[in-house]
N, C-alpha and C positions, 0 to 999 in steps of 0.2 A: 318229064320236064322238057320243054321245048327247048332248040338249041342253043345252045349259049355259052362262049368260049368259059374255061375255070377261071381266068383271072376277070374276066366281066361279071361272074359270079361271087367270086369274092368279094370284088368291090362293091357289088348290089348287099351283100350281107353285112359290112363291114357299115356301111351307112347306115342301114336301116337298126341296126344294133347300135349306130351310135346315138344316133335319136333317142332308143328308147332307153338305153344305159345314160344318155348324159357326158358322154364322155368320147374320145375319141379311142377308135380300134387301130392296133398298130398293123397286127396279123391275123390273117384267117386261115385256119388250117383244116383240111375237112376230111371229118372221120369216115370210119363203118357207121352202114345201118342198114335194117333190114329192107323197110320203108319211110321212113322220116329220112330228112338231109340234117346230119350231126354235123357242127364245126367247133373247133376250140377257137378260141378270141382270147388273143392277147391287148389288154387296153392299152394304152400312151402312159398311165400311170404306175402299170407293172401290175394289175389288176388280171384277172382271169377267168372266163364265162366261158359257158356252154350255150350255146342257140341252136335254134332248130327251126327248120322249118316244115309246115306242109301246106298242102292246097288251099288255096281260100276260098271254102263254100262253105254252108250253114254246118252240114255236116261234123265237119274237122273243125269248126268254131266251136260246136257243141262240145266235140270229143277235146278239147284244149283248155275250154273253159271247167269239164268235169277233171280230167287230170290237175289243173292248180289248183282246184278244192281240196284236192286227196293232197296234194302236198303243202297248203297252207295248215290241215286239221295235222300232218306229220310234224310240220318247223318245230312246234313248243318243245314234242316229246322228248326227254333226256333217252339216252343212249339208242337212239334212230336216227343215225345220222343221213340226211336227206338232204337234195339241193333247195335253194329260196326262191321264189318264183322272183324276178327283176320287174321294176315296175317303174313307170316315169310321175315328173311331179303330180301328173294330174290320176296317178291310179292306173293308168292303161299298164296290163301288163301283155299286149300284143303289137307289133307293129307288121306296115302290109309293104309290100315290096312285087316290081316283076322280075320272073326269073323266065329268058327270052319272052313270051311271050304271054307268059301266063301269071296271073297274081298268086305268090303268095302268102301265106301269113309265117310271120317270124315272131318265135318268141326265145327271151336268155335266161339265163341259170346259173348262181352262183355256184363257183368252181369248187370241185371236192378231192382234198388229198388222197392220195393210194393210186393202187395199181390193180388192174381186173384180178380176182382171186384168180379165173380158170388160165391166167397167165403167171400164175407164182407155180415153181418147183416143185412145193409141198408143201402141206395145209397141218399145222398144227389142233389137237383135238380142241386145246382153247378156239381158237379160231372156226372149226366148225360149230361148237356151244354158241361161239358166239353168233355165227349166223342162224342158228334155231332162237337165238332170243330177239334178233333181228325181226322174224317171219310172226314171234309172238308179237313183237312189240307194233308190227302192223297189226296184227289182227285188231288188239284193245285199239290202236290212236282211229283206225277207220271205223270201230264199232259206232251201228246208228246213221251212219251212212246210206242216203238214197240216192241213187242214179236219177234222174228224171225220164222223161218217155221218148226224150231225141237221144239218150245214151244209149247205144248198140246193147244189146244183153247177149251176144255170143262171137266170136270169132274164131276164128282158124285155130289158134293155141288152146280155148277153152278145154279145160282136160276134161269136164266133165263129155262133151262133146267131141271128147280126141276119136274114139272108133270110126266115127262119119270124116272127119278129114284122113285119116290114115287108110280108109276104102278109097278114098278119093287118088290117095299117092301112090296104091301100096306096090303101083306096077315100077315103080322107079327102083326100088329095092332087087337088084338083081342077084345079091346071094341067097344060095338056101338057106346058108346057114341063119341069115339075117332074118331074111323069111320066117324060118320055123321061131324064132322068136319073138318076132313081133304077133305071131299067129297063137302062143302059149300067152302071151300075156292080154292080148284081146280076149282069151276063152277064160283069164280071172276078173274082167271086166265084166264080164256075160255073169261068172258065177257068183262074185264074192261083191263087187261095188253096185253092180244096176240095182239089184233089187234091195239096196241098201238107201239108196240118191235120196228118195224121196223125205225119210226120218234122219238125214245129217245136219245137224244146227249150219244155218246159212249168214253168210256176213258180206261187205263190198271186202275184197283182197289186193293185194298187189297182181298175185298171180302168174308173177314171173321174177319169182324171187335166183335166178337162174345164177351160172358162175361170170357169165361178164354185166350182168347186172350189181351186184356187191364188189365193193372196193374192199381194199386193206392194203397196213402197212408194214413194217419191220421197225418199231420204234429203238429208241438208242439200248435197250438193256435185249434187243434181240427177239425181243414180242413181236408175237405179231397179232394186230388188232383190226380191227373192221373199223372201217373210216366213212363207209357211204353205201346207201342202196339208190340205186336212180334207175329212171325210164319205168314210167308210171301206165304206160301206154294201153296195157293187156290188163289194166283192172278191171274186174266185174263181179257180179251179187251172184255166190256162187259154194257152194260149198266151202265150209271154212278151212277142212282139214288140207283142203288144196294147198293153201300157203305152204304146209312143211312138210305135206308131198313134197312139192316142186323142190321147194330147198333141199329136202335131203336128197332127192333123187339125182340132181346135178352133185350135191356133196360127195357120192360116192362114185362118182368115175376117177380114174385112176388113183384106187386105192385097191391093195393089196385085201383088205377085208372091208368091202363097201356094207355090210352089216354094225359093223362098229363105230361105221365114220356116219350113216342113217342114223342108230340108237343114240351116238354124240349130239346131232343136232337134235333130234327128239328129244334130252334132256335139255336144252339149252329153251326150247321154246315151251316146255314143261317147266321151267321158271319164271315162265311169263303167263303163259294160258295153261288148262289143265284139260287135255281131250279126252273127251267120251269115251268109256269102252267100246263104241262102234265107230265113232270115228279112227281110234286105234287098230281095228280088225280091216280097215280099209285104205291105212296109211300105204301098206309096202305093192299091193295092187295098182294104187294108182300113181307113188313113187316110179313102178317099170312101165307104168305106163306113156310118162312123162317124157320119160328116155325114148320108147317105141315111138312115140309124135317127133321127136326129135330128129331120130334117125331117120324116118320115115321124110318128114317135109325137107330137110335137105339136100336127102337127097335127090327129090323130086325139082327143089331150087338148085342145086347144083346140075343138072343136069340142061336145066332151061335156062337157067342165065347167071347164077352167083358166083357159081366157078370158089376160088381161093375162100370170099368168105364163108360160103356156105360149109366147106370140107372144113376152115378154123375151127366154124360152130359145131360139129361134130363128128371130130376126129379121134374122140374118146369113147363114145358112144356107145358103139357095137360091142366093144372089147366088155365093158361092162355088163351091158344086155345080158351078154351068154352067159357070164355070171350069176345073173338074178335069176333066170330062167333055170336055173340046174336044183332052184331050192323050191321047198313045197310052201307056199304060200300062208298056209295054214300054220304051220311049224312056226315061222318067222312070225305069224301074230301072235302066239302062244309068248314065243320069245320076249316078243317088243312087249309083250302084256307083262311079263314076270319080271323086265329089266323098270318097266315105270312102275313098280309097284318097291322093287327093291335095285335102283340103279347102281349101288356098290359094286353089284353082281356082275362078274365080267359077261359079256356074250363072247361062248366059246363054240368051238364044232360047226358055223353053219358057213363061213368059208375060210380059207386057208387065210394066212397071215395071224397079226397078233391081234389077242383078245384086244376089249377094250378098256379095262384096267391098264393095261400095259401100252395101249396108244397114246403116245405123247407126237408122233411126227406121224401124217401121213400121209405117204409121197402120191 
């Protein structure tokens, strides 16, 4: 972005959001983001938006216009809660703006209650189910879903694609210990996923069903419930089992048995879709996989220019990694195969902490 003091920025966002809301913006407050520019909006009427903006070329018009498809075909579905795409009288749901020097495109989003899951204390077993029915409930509302031929079909996060960007990083990783694990789960990429890729049922996905992508709340009886998934950004036609990889693989960082809090969310998305025995054999490979791309590109961003946020996004990471790395791979699809055939059954023995019968809190 060309230069341009924040509160000239604000006030350039705050107008051009009031155009296309209709309404006048009181406040603009501007969030994280990786590469988009996030800001919360408070309206004049006590109203509450999200906008964003990014560059104005063909490009990011393509990639804007494909992301509100994915969340107009989400709005209907019951318990998917996703934001609304904002739209003026006349249908436009973009408007253009300059920021110093450069145009560009702004679009808003109705506000969603909750607070980022990977910033709550600890994750209730409810609440991880419910993110596996979450990652289902995307798979069906996007099923039939075509990208068009200006849709990108790969990026930097693509997990199927993660080995070639974590080659690209993997000199940023200065522990060994980091090291040798990101290097163990590369060689079950090699063994147990490639030569699988080709026969896994394919679908469009979120694919970045991650912990500060889902919302939840603490409602008045002390539940806690999942209120929103947003940042549609990393969708693409792609392996389907990715969806609840990704989720369950963020689901288990700091948990005491990230085996019970994975099998949690695999149930929960198991009552919404029913995967394949080979999509199963592939889930917990490319679950540590997800982690490894994780740890890997931040800290490659951390080191070049993120600084605070990059260390937020994965400062649980590693601790996990070592974790998954100590178990046989093969053992754990056996397991996940025995627990979706008969989920009563606690998963016991594959790491410390409590089974999952007995997970009701998981910090």
């Amino acid at each position: 972005m060309s230069e341009a003091s924040m509160g000239q920025v604000d006030s350039d966002v705050a107008a051009a959001a009031s155009e296309l809301l209709g309404c006048g913006i009181e406040r603009v407050t501007q969030l994280g983001g990786e590469f988009d520019r996030t800001y919360h909006l408070k309206a004049e009427d006590g109203r509450r938006f999200i906008a964003k903006t990014v560059p104005d070329n063909e490009v990011e018009r393509a990639q804007v216009r494909w992301q509100h498809d994915l969340l107009d075909r989400c709005g209907p579905v019951p318990n998917l809660p996703t934001p609304s795409v904002m739209r003026d009288p006349s249908g436009s749901d973009t408007a253009t703006l300059s920021l110093g020097a450069d145009p560009w495109l702004l679009s808003c989003y109705s506000w969603l209650p909750g607070r980022i899951v990977g910033e709550m204390p600890s994750h209730t077993a409810d609440l991880l189910a419910a993110w596996g029915r979450a990652a289902g409930h995307m798979v069906v509302a996007l099923e039939g879903m075509t990208p068009g031929p200006e849709i990108r079909t790969t990026h930097e996060w693509d997990l199927l694609a993660a080995p070639q960007a974590i080659a690209t990083h993997f000199d940023a990783v200065a522990d060994d210990e980091g090291r040798r694990s990101v290097e163990t789960v590369l060689q079950w990429f090699d063994d147990i996923v490639a030569p699988r890729i080709a026969d896994l049922p394919r679908s469009v996905v979120h694919q970045d069903l991650n912990d500060h992508n889902v919302l939840a709340e603490v409602d008045s009886s002390g539940v806690q419930r999942l209120t929103g998934v947003i940042d549609f950004t990393d969708a693409l036609l792609t392996a389907r089992v990715s969806e609840v990889a990704i989720a369950g693989g963020y689901a288990m960082l700091r948990k005491p048995d990230p085996m019970a809090a994975l099998a949690t969310v695999l149930d929960g998305f198991g009552e919404v879709v029913e995967l394949t025995e080979l999509e199963v054999s592939v889930l917990y490979p490319m679950a540590a996989l997800r982690l490894a791309l994780n740890g890997v590109l931040w800290a490659s961003r951390n080191a070049a220019q993120h600084g605070s946020y990059g260390w937020k996004r994965s400062q649980h990471t590693w601790a996990t990694l070592g974790q998954l790395v100590a178990l046989d791979p093969r053992e754990v699809v056996e397991t996940l195969l025995s627990h979706r055939d008969a989920p009563d059954r606690p998963i016991t023995g594959m790491t410390d902490g409590p089974d999952a019968a007995a997970l009701r809190t998981v910090h």
